[in-house]
N, C-alpha and C positions, 0 to 999 in steps of 0.2 A: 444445450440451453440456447436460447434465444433472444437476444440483443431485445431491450424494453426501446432502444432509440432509434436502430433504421433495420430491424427487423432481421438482421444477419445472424448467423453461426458463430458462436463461440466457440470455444476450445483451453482445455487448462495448459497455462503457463508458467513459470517463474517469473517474476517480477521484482521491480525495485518498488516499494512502497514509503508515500511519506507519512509519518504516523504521529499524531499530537497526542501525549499523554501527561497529566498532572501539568500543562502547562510548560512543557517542554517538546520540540520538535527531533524525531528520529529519522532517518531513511535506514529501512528494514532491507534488507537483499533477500531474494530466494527468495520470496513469498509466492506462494502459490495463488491463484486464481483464473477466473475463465474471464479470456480476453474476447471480444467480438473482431472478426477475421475482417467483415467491411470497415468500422468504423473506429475501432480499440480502445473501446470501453472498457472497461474493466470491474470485473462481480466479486468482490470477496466473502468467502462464508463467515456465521458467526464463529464459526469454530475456529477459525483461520484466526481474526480478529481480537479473539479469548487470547489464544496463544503466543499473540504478538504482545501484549498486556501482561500475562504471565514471566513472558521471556524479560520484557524491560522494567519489572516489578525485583526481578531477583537479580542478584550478580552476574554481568555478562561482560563480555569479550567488547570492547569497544576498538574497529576495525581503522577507524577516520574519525578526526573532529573536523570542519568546514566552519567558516567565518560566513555566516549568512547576514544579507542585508534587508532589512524593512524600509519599504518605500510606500508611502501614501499618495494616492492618484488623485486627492481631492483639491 
């Protein structure tokens, strides 16, 4: 596939993804997607996306909890 932002080569990868669902923040591991090799963009399928929903929709394995901070730039 081909990068929509500076026109480079992708390639599928595993990735770490941060993922907002119902109002709650996840970072997903292993997620696959095609990363752009110039620039590291990153394309996820819907399929990819469904499954990450699926996954934190039912009972799972929770690997780490992280104390994150929100900060306003305004």
């Amino acid at each position: 596939m081909i990068c929509e932002f500076c026109g480079g080569e992708t390639r599928k990868k595993k990735v770490k993804k941060q993922h907002w669902l119902r109002n709650r923040l996840y970072i997903v591991e292993n997620v696959e997607a095609e990363v752009c090799q110039e620039c590291g963009e990153r394309y996820f399928h819907a399929t990819t996306l469904d499954a990450i929903d699926r996954h934190l929709l039912k009972e799972h394995v929770v690997k780490q909890q992280l104390n994150v901070e929100v900060v306003d730039m305004a």
